[in-house]
N, C-alpha and C positions, 0 to 999 in steps of 0.2 A: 504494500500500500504506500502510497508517495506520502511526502512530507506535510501535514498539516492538511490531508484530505477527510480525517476523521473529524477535526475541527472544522472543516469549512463546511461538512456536511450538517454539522450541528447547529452551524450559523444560520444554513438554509431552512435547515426544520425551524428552529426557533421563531425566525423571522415568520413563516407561513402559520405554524400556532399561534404566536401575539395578533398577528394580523385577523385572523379566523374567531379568536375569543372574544375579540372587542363587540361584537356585533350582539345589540339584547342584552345587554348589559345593566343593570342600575349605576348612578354614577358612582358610588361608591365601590361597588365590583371593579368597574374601571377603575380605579383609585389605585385602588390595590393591585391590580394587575399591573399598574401601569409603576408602580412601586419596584413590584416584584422585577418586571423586564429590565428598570435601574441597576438592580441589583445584581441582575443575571450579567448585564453587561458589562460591568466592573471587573465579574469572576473570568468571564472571558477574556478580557483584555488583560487581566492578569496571567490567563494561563498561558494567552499565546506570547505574552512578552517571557514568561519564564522557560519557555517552547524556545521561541528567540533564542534565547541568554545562554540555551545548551545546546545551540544549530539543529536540532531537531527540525524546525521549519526555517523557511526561508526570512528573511531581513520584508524583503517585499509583502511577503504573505503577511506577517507580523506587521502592514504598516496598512494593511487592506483591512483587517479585523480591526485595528482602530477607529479608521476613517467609517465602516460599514456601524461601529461602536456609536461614533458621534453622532448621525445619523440616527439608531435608534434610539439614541437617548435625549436628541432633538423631538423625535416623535411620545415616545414615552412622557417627556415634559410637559409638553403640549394637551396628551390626554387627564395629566393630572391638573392644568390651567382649565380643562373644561369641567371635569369632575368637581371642583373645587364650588362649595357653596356659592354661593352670592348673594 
C-alpha cells in the first residue's frame, strides 16, 4: 500500500460522512457535530505531521491534509456560527 493512502482514504470517508450527517439535523446536533469534525481535524493533522516527521508519507501529502484540514475547519466553523442561538 503506498505512502499515506490509508490516511487519504480516511480523509475521503470523513469528508462524505460530515457532509451526509449534516442534513435533518437540530441545530444543536449540528453543534456538536460540527464540534466533533474540529476535533477530528486537529487529530489528523496531527497524525499526518507525525506520519511526516518519520517519512512514512510524503512532505506534499502532509501539506495536502492541512490545506484539505483548513478547509474543513473553515466549514465546521461556519456550521457552529449557524447553530449558535441568536
Amino acid at each position: 500500500m503506498p505512502p499515506g493512502s490509508v490516511l487519504a482514504r480516511r480523509l475521503a470517508l470523513f469528508g462524505a460522512l460530515a457532509a451526509a450527517s449534516a442534513c435533518g439535523k437540530s441545530p444543536e446536533a449540528r453543534a456538536r457535530e460540527a464540534a466533533t469534525t474540529l476535533r477530528s481535524w486537529e487529530a489528523t493533522v496531527r497524525l499526518a505531521e507525525e506520519e511526516r516527521a518519520r517519512g512514512a508519507v510524503p512532505t506534499g501529502f502532509a501539506g495536502q491534509v492541512g490545506r484539505a484540514a483548513e478547509q474543513g475547519r473553515r466549514k465546521a466553523e461556519q456550521q457552529l456560527r449557524k447553530a449558535a442561538p441568536r
